[in-house]
N, C-alpha and C positions, 0 to 999 in steps of 0.2 A: 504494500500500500504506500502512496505518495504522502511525505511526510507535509503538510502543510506549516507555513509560515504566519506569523504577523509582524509587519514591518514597525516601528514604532510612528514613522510617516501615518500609516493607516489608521493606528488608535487612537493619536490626535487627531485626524481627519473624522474619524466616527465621534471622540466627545465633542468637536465644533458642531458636527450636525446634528446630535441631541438637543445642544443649547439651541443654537440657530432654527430646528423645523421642531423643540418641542416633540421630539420624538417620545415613545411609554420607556421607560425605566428597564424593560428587558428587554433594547434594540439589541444589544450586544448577544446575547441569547440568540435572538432573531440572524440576525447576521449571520452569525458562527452556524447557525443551521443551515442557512443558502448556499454555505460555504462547502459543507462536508460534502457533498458528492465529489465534488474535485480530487478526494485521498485517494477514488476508487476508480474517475474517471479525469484525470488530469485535462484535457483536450476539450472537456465540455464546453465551456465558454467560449465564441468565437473569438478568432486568431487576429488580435490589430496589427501585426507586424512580429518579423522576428530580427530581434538584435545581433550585431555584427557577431558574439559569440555563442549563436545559436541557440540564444534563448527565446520563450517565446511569449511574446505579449499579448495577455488575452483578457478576457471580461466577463460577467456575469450579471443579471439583472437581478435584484431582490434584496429583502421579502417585500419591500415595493417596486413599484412598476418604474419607480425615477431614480432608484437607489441603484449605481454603479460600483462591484467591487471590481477592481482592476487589480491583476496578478502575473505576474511571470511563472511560466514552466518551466524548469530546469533539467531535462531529460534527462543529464547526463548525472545528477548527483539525485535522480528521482525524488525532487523537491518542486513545492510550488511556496512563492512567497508572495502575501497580498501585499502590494503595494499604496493601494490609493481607496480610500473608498469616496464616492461623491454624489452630489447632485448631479445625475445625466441631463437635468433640463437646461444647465447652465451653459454658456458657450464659451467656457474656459476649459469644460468638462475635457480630459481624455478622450469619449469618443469623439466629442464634437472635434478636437482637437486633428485628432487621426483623419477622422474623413474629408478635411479640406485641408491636408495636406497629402503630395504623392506618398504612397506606402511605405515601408519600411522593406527590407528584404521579403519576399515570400516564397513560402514554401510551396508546392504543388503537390 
């Protein structure tokens, strides 16, 4: 199984959006739950790009519909580590970010 990560970027990232959207008291809980298939299915998330050392930058949507957890795969050390979590409605957002810009390497 894929050991999953939390970046310290991401936990600060999730208690700004507690304060900031008012979120219940067990988003964290929530979260971490959207999260676990990843250990069993790393790939799940679609693929933003993959980084010059073949890592691969991907995303997940939940347990809201606007909630972006943004993660790297690390194939080769069968690790995933969350990086970002965010507002996807925002246009600062990673994905906004990714799709008006040309892609990153990709794989086929």
């Amino acid at each position: 199984m894929t050991r999953l990560e939390w970046s310290e970027r991401a936990r600060s990232d999730l208690d700004q959006l507690v304060l900031s959207h008012q979120l219940p008291h067990d988003t964290r809980d929530r979260i971490e739950e959207s999260a676990r298939p990843l250990e069993r299915f790393p790939r799940f998330g679609p693929l933003l790009g993959t980084l010059p050392e073949g890592e691969e930058l991907r995303f997940l949507i939940g347990p809201w519909p606007w909630l972006v957890i943004v993660y790297l795969f690390i194939e080769s050390e069968d690790r995933i580590g969350v990086v970002s979590i965010e507002d996807g409605r925002g246009a600062t957002s990673t994905i906004a970010r990714e799709h008006r810009r040309p892609p990153l390497h990709r794989r086929n």
